[in-house]
C-alpha positions as CSV (number, residue, x, y, z in Angstrom):
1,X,-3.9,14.2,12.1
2,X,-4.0,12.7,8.5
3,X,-3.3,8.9,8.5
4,X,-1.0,7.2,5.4
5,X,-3.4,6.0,3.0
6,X,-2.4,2.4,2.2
7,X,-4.8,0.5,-0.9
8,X,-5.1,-3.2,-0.9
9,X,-6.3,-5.7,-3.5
10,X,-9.5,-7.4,-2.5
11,X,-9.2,-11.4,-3.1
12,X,-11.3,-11.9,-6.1
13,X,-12.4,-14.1,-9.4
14,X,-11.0,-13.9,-12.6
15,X,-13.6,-13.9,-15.9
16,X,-15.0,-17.2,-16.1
17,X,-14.8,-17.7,-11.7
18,X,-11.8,-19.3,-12.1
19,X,-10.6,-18.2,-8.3
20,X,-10.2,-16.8,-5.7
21,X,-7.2,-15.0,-5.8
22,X,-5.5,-13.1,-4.0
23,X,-2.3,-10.6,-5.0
24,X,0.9,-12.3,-3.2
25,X,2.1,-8.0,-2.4
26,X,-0.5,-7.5,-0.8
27,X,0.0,-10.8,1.3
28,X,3.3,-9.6,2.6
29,X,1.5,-6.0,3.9
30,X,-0.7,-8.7,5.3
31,X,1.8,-10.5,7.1
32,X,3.9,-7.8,8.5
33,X,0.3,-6.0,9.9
34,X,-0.2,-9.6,11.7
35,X,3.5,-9.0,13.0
36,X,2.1,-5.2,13.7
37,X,-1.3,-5.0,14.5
38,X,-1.0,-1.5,16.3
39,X,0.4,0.1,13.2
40,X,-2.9,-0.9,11.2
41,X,-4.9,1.5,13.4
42,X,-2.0,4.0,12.2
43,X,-2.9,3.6,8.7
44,X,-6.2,4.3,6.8
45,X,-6.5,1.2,5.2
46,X,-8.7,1.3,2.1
47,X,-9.7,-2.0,0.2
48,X,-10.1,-1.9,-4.0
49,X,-11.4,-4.6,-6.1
50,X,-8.5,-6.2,-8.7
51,X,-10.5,-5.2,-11.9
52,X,-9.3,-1.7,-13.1
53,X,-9.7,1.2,-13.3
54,X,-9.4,1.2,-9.4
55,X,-11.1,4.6,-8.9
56,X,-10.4,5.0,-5.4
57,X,-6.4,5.1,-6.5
58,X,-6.6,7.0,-9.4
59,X,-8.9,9.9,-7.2
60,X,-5.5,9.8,-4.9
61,X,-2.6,9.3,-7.7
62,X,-3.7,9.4,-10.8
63,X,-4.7,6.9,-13.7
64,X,-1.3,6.1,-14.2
65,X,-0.5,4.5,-10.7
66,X,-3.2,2.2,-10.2
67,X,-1.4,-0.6,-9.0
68,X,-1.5,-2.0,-5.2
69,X,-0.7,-2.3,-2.8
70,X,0.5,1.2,-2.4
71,X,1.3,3.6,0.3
72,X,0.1,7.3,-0.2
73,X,1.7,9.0,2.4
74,X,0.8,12.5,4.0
75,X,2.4,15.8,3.1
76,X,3.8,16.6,6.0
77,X,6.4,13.4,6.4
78,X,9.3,13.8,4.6
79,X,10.7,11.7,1.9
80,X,11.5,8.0,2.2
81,X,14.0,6.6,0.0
82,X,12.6,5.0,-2.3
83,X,9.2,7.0,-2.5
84,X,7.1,8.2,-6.0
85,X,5.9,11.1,-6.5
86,X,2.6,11.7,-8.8
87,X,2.7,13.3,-12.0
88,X,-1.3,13.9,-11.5
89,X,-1.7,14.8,-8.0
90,X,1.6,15.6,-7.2
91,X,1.8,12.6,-4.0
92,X,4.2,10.9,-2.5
93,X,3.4,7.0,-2.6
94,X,5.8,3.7,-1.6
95,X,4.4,0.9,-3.9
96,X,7.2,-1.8,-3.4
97,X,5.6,-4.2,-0.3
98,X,8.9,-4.6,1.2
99,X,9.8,-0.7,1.2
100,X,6.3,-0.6,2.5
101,X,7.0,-2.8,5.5
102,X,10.5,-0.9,6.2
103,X,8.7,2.2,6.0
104,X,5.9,1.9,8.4
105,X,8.4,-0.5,10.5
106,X,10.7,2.5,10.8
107,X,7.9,5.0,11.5
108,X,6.0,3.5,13.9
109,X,8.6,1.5,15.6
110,X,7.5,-1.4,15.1
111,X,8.8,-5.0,13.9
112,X,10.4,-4.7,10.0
113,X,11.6,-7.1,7.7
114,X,15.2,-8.4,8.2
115,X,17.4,-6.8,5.4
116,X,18.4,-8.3,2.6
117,X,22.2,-9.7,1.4
């Protein structure tokens, strides 16, 4: 069975070295996986490096959506509130961390983030 395809930023150095950074989304995907570690054997979880153009991402959604972290999810599920679709490929992607987090929370039971007033 096809696994959600979830991209992450790599930490990395700006021009110069001035660094390491590391992308502040992707540090609440990391945080909630730390909450759920089984889900992260859910996912196929694919590391890309900050500089663009973030090949891996556009191969999967196109040139126009190569920001992360992002959730490309598989045809089959259907879709989330809240969800993209491609223009170039024509898949369905979450790339809000926090609708990320619901999202997986939700679909593989596990713990999600409390809602917000």
């Amino acid at each position: 069975m096809e696994k959600p395809t979830l991209f992450m930023l790599n930490p990395w150095l700006d021009d110069g070295g001035i660094g390491p950074f590391y992308c502040p989304d992707c540090g609440v995907i990391e945080g909630f996986l730390a909450y759920n570690p089984d889900i992260k054997d859910q996912l196929e979880i694919m590391p890309v490096d900050f500089k663009r153009p973030r090949q891996k991402i556009i191969e999967s959604l196109g040139e126009e959506n190569q920001g992360s972290p992002v959730l490309v999810l598989e045809d089959v599920v259907p879709v989330p509130e809240g969800a993209k679709k491609s223009l170039s490929t024509g898949k369905t992607f979450i790339d809000d961390p926090v609708l990320i987090c619901e999202y997986l929370g939700h679909r593989f039971e596990g713990v999600k983030p409390h809602p917000q007033d």
